[in-house]
PALO-743074 format. One record per residue: x, y, z of N, C-alpha, C in turn; residue in one letter. Coordinates in nm, 3 decimals, m for minus. Example, Ala and Ser with C-alpha at 12.3 -4.5 7.8 and 13.67 -1.06 7.14 Angstrom:
((1.319, m0.569, 0.780), (1.230, m0.450, 0.780), (1.320, m0.330, 0.780), 'a'),
((1.285, m0.225, 0.708), (1.367, m0.106, 0.714), (1.290, 0.003, 0.787), 's'),
This chain:
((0.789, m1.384, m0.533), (0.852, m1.387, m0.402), (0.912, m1.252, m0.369), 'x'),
((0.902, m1.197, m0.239), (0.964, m1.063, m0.188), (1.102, m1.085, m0.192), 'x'),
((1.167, m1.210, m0.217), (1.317, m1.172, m0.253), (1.345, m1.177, m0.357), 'x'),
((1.242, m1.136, m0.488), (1.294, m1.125, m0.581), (1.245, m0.939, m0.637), 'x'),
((1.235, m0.875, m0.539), (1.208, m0.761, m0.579), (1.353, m0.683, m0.537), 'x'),
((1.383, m0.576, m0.666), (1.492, m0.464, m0.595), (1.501, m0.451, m0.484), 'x'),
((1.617, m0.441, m0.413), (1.669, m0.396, m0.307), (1.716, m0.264, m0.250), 'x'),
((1.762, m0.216, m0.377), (1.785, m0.072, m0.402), (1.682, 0.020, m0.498), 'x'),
((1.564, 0.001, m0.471), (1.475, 0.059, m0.551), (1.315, 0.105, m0.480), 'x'),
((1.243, 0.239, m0.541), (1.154, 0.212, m0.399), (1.022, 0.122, m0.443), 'x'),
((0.988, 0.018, m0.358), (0.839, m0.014, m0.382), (0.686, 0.039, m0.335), 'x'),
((0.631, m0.022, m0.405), (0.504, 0.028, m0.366), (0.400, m0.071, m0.330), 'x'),
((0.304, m0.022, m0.195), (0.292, m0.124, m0.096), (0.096, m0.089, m0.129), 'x'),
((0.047, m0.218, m0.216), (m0.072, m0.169, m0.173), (m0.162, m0.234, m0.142), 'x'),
((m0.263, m0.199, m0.089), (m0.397, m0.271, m0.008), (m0.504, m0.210, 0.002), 'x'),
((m0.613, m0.272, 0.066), (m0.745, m0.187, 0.050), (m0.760, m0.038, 0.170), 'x'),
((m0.782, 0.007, 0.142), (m0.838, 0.127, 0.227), (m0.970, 0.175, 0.279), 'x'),
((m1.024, 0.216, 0.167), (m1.155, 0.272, 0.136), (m1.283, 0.209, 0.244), 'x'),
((m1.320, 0.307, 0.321), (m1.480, 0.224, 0.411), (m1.524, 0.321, 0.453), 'x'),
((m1.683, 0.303, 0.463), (m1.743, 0.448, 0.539), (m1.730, 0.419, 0.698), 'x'),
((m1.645, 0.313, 0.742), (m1.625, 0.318, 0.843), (m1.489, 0.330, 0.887), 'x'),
((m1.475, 0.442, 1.007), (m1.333, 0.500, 1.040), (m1.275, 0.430, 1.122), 'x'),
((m1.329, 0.306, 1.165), (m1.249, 0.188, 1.242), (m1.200, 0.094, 1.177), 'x'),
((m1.257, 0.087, 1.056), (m1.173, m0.014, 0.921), (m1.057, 0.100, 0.873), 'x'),
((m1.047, 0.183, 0.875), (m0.981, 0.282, 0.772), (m0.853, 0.271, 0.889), 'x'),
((m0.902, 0.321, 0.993), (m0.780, 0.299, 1.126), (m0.705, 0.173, 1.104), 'x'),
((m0.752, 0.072, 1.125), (m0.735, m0.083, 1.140), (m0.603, m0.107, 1.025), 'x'),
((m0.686, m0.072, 0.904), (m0.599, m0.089, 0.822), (m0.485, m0.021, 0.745), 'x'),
((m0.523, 0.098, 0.837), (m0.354, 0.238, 0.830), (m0.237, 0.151, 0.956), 'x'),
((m0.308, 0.089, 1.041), (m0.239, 0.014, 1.156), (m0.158, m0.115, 1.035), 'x'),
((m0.241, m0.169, 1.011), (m0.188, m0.331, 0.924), (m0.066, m0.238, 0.793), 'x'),
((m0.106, m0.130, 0.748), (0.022, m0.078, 0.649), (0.149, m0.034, 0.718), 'x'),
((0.136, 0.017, 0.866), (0.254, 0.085, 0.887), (0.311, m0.067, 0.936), 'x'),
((0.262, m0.186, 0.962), (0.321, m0.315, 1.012), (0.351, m0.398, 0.904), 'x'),
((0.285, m0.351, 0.786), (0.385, m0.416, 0.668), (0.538, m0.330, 0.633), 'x'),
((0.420, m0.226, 0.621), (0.637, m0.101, 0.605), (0.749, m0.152, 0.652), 'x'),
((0.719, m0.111, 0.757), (0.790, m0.173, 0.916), (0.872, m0.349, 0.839), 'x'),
((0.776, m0.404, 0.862), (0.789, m0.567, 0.789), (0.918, m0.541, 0.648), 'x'),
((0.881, m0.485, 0.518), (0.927, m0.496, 0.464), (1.078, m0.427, 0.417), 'x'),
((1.128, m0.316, 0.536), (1.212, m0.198, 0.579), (1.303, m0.356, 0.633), 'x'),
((1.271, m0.417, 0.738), (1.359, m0.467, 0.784), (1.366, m0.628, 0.707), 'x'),
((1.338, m0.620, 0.610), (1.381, m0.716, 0.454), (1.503, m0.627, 0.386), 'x'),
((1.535, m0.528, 0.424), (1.585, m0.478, 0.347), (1.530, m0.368, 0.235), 'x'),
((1.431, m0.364, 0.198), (1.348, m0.316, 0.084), (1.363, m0.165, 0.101), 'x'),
((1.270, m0.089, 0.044), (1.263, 0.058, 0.040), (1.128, 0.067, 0.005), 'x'),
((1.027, 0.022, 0.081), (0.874, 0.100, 0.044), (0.838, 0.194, 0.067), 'x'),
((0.744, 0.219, m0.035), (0.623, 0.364, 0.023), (0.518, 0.294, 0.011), 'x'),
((0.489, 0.336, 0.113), (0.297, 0.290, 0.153), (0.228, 0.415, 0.132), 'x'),
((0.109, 0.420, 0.024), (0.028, 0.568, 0.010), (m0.036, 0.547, 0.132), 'x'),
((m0.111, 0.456, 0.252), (m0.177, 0.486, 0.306), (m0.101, 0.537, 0.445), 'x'),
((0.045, 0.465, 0.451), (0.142, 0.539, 0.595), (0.161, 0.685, 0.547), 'x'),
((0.170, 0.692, 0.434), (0.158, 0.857, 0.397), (0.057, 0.952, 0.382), 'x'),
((m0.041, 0.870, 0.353), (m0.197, 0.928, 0.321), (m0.324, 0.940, 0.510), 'x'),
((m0.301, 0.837, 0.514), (m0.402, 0.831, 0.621), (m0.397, 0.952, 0.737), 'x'),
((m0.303, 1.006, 0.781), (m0.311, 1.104, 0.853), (m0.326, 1.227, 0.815), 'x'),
((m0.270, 1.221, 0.683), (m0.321, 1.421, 0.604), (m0.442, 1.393, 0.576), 'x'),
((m0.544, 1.257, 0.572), (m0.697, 1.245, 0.537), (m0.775, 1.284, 0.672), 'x'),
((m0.699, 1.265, 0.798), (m0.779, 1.268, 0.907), (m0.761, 1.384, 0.971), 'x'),
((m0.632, 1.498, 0.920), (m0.631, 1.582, 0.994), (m0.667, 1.687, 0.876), 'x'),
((m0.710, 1.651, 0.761), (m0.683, 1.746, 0.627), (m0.854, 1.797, 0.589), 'x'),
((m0.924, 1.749, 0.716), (m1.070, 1.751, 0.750), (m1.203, 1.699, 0.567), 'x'),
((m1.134, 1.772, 0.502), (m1.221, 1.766, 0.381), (m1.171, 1.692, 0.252), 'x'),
((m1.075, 1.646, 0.275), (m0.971, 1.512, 0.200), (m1.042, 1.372, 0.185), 'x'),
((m1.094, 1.319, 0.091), (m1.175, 1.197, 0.066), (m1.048, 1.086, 0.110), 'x'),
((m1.119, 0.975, 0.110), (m1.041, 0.858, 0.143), (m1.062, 0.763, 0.001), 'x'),
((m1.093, 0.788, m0.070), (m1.133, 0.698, m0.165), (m1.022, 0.686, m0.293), 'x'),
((m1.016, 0.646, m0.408), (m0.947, 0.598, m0.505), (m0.923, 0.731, m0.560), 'x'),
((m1.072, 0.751, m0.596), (m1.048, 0.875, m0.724), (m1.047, 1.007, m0.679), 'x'),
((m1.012, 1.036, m0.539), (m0.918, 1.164, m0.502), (m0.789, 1.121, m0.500), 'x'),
((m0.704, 1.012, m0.402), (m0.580, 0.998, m0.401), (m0.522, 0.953, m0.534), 'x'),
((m0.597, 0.928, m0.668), (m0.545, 0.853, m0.782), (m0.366, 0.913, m0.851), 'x'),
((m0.431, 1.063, m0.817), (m0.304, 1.127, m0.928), (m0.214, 1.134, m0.869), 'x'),
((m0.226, 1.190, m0.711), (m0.059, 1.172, m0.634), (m0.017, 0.965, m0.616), 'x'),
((m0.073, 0.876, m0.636), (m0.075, 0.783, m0.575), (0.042, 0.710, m0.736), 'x'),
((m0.066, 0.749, m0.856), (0.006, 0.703, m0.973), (0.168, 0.798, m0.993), 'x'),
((0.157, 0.922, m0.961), (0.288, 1.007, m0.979), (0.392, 0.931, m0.834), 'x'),
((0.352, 0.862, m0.731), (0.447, 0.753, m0.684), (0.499, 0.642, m0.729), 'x'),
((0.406, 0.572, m0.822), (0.357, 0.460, m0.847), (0.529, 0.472, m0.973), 'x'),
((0.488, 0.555, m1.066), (0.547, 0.602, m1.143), (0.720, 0.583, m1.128), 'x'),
((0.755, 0.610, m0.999), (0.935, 0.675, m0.939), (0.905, 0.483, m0.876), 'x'),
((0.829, 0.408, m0.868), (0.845, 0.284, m0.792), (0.908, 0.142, m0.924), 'x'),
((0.978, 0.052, m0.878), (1.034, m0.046, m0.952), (0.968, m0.182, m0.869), 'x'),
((0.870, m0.167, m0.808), (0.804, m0.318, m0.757), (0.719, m0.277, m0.660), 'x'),
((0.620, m0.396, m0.696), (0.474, m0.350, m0.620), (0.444, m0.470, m0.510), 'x'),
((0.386, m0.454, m0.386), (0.357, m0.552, m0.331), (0.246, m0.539, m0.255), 'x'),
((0.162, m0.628, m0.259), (m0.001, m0.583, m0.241), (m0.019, m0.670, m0.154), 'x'),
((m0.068, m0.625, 0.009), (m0.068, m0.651, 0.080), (m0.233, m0.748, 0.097), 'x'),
((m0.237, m0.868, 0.128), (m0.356, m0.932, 0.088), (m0.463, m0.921, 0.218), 'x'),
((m0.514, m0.808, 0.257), (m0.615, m0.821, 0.365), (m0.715, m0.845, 0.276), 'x'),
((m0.843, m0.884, 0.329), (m0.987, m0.885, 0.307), (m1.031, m0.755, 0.279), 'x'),
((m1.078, m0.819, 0.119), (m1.111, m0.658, 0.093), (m1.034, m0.647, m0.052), 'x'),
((m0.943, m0.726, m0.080), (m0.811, m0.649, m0.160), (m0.837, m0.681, m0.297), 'x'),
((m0.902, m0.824, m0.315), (m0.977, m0.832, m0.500), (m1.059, m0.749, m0.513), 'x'),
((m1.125, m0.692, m0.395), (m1.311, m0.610, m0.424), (m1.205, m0.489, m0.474), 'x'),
((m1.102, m0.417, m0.395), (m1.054, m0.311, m0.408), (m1.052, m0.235, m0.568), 'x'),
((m1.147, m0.139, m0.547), (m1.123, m0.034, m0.675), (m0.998, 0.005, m0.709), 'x'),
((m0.890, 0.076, m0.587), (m0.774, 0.127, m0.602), (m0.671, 0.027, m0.618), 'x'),
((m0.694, m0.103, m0.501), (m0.566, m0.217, m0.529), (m0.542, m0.245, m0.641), 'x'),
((m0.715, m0.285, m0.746), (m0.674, m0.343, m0.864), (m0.660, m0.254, m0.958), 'x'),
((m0.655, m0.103, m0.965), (m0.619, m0.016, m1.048), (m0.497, 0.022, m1.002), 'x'),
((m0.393, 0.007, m0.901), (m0.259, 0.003, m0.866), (m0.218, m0.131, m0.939), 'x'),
((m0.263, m0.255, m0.960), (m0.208, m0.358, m0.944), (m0.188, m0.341, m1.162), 'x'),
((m0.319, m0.306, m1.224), (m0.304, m0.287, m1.367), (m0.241, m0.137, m1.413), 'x'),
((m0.186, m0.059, m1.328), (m0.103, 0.072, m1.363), (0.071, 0.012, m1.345), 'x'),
((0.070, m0.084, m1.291), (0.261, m0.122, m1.262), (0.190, m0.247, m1.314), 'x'),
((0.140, m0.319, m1.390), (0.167, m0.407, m1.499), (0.180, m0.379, m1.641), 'x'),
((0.071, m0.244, m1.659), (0.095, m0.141, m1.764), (0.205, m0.114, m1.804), 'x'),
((0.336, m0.127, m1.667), (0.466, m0.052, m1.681), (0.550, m0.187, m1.722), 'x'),
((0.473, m0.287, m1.705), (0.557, m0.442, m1.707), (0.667, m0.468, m1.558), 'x'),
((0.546, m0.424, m1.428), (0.590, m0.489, m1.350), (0.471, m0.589, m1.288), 'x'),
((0.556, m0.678, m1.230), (0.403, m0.769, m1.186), (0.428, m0.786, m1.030), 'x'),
((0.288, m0.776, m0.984), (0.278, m0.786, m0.879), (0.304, m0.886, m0.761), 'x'),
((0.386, m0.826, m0.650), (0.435, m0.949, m0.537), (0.298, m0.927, m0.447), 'x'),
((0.264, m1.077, m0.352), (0.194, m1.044, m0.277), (0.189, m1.099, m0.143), 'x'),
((0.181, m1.032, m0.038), (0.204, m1.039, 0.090), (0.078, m1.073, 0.183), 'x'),
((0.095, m1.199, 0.237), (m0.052, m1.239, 0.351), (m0.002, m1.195, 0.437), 'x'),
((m0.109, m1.085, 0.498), (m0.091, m0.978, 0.657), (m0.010, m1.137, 0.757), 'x'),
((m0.089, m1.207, 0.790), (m0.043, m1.352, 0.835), (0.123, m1.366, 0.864), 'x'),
((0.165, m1.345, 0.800), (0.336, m1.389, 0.777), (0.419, m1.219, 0.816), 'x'),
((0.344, m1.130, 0.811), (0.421, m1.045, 0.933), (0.428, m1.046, 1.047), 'x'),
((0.521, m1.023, 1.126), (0.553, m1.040, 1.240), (0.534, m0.923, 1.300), 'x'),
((0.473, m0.938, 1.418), (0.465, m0.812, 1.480), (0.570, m0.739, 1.502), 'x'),
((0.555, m0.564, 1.475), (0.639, m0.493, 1.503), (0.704, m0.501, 1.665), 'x'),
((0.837, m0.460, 1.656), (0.884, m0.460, 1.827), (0.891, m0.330, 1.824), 'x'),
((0.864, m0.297, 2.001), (0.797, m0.172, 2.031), (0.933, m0.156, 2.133), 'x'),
């Protein structure tokens, strides 16, 4: 359950990314900054690699989107984080990176919370 994660600690928010298509990759930089958002006003302290990642990939012209470029800055976050919460879009068991985020913070003996896009509420604008 998300109320049983630190309150004062930062988490780490993850989900699928990865598509050779840039309207899935959009879509779902949209669905992370509406979990952030979501889980900021729980109280929490997340980092989302993709609210942080997705725009230095699109403006960083030659920056892959995939697992095994973002791996080493993603684990050196992963690392400073005390709870993980993996955001469940379609897509997120296939995920190369989700489930190598999800066995790097169990490695550490944390276990994973998980969040259906469903039960966020839309951001107010």
């Amino acid at each position: 359950m998300l109320s049983d994660l630190p309150q004062n600690a930062l988490i780490y928010l993850a989900q699928p990314y990865s598509s050779p298509i840039p309207a899935v990759r959009e879509e779902r930089y949209h669905q992370a900054v509406r979990a952030t958002a979501y889980l900021i006003r729980r109280g929490l302290v997340p980092f989302s690699p993709i609210v942080h990642s997705h725009p230095i990939a699109c403006l960083g012209g030659d920056l892959a989107c995939d697992w095994t470029f973002w791996r080493r800055q993603d684990e050196m976050f992963m690392d400073a984080c005390r709870g993980i919460v993996v955001l469940t879009l379609p897509g997120w068991r296939e995920s190369v990176g989700v489930q190598a985020e999800i066995r790097y913070m169990a490695d550490r003996g944390i276990a994973a919370e998980y969040l259906d896009p469903d039960d966020i509420e839309e951001v107010r604008r």
